[in-house]
N, C-alpha and C positions, 0 to 999 in steps of 0.2 A: 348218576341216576340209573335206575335200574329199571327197562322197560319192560313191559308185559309184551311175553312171545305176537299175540295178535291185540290189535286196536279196529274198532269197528268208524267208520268213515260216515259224514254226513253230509249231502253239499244242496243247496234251497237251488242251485242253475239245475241238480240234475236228482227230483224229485222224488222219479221212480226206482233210481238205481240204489245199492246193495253194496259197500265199499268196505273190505275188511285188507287192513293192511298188518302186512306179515313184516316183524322188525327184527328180526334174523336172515342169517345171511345161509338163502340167496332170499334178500328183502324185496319184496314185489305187493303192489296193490291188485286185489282182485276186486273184479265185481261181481257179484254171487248171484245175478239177474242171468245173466250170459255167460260167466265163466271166464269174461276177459281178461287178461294179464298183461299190466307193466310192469316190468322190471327192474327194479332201481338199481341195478348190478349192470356190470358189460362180462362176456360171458365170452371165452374161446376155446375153440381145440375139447382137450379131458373136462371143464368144466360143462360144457353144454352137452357131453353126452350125460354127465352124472346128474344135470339137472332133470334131463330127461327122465331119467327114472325116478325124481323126488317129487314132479310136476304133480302127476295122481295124489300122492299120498297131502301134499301140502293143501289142493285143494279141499279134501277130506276134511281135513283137520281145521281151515278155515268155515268151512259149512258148519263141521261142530262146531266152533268156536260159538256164530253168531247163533246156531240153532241153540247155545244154551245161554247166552246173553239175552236172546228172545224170551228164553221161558223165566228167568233171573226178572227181568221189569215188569210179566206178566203178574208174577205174585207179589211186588209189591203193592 
C-alpha cells in the first residue's frame, strides 16, 4: 500500500484540535492548534540533531498540507 506523505486526523474526544499526521520517517502527529508533536520514532545521538533542523520545515509542509485540504472541501 502506498501511503500519502501527510493524512489529516479527526478525534469527537478532542473537538477543537487539528491532527495532521506525517507517514514518513521521521513519522510524528502534529497538532496544527498549538504546534504539538509526537513522535512516532525513538531518536538518538546524529538523528536528533538532524531532526532538529527538519522540525521547521516539516511543520511547514503539514500546515500546507491541511491549509490546501482546507480549500480542496471548501469547493466542493
Amino acid at each position: 500500500m502506498n501511503l500519502p506523505k501527510f493524512l489529516m486526523g479527526d478525534n469527537t474526544d478532542c473537538p477543537n484540535d487539528i491532527f495532521v499526521i506525517h507517514t514518513e520517517f521521521p513519522r510524528f502527529i502534529i497538532n496544527l492548534v498549538d504546534d504539538e508533536i509526537e513522535w512516532l520514532e525513538d531518536f538518538q545521538g546524529e538523528d536528533q540533531d538532524e531532526l532538529e533542523i527538519q522540525v521547521a520545515t516539516l511543520i511547514e509542509e503539514a500546515s500546507a498540507f491541511y491549509d490546501r485540504e482546507m480549500k480542496l472541501y471548501e469547493e466542493e
